[in-house]
C-alpha positions as CSV (number, residue, x, y, z in Angstrom):
1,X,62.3,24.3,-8.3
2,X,58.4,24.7,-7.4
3,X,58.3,21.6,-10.2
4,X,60.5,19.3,-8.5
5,X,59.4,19.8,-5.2
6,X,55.6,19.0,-6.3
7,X,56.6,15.7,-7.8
8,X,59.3,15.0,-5.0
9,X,55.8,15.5,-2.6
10,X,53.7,13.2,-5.2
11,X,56.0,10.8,-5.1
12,X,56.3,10.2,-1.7
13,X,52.4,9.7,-1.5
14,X,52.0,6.1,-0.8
15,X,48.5,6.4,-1.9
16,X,49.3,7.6,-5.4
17,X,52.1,5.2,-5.9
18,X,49.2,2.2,-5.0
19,X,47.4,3.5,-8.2
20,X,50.1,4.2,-10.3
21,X,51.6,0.6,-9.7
22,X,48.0,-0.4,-10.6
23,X,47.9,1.6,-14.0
24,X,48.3,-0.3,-17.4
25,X,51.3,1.6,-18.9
26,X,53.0,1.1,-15.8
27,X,52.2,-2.5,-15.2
28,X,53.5,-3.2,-19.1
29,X,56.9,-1.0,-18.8
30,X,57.7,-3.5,-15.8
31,X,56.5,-6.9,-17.9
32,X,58.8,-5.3,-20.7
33,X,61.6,-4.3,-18.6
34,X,61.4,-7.4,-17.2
35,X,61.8,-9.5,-20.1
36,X,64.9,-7.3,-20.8
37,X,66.5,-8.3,-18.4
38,X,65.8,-12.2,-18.6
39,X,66.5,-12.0,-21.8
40,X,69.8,-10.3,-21.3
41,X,71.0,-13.0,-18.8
42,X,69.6,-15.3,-20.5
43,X,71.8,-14.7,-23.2
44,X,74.9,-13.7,-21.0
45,X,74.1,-17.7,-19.7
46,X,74.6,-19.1,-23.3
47,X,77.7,-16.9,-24.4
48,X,79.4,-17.6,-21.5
49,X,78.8,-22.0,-21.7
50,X,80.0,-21.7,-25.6
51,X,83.1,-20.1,-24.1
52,X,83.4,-22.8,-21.7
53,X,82.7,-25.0,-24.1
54,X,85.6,-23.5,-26.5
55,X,88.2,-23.2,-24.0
56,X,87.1,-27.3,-22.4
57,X,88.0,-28.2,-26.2
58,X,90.8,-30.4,-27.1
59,X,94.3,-29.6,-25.0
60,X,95.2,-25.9,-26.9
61,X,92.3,-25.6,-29.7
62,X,92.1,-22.0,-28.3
63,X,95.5,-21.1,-28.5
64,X,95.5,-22.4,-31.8
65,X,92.4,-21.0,-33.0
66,X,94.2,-17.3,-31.8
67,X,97.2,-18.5,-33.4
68,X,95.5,-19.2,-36.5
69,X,93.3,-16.1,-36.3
70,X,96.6,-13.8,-35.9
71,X,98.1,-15.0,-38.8
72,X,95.0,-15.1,-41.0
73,X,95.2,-10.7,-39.7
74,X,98.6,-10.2,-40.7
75,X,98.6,-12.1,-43.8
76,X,95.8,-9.9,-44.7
77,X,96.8,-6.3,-43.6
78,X,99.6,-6.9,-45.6
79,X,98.5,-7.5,-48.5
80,X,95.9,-5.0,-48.3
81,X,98.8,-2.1,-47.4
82,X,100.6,-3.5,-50.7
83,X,97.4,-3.6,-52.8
84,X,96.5,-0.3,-51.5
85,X,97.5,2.4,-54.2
86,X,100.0,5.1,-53.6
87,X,103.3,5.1,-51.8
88,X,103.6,3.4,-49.2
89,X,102.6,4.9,-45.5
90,X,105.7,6.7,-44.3
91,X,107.6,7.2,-47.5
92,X,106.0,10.8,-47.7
93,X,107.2,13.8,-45.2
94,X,104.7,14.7,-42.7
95,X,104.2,17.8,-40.4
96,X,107.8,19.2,-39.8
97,X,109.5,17.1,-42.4
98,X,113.0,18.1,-43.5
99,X,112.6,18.6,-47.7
């Protein structure tokens, strides 16, 4: 409590945020934070214009590309449930089964 109350009271000490703003480490964890960010929109900018681009493509590319992208899943779950050894999911009782 005594803790919080000092720092609240530090804090609020125009003076002493002047110098802190001032300091090195403080000056550097803005530049970085900073570049986060731009970096992060920057980057939000170019996913979003290949999306544009993708969806701008020729009439239904998307749709097909989904289409295609389904079908490419379920061809392959499949065959990895019947390449997958033991019985198949289901074909043993579970909690509360009848035997």
């Amino acid at each position: 409590m005594v803790l919080r109350r000092l720092l609240g009271v530090l804090l609020h000490n125009p003076q002493l945020v002047e110098r802190l703003s001032e300091s090195r480490p403080i000056r550097r964890a803005a530049q970085l934070t900073a570049f986060a960010l731009l970096q992060a929109q920057l980057r939000g900018q170019d996913a979003a214009r290949r999306l544009r681009g993708l969806a701008a493509g020729p009439a239904g590319s998307l749709g097909r590309r989904a289409a295609r992208f389904k079908d490419t899943f379920t061809r392959e779950l499949r065959r990895g449930l019947r390449e997958r050894p033991g019985p198949p999911p289901g074909s043993q009782g579970g909690p509360g089964a009848n035997h």
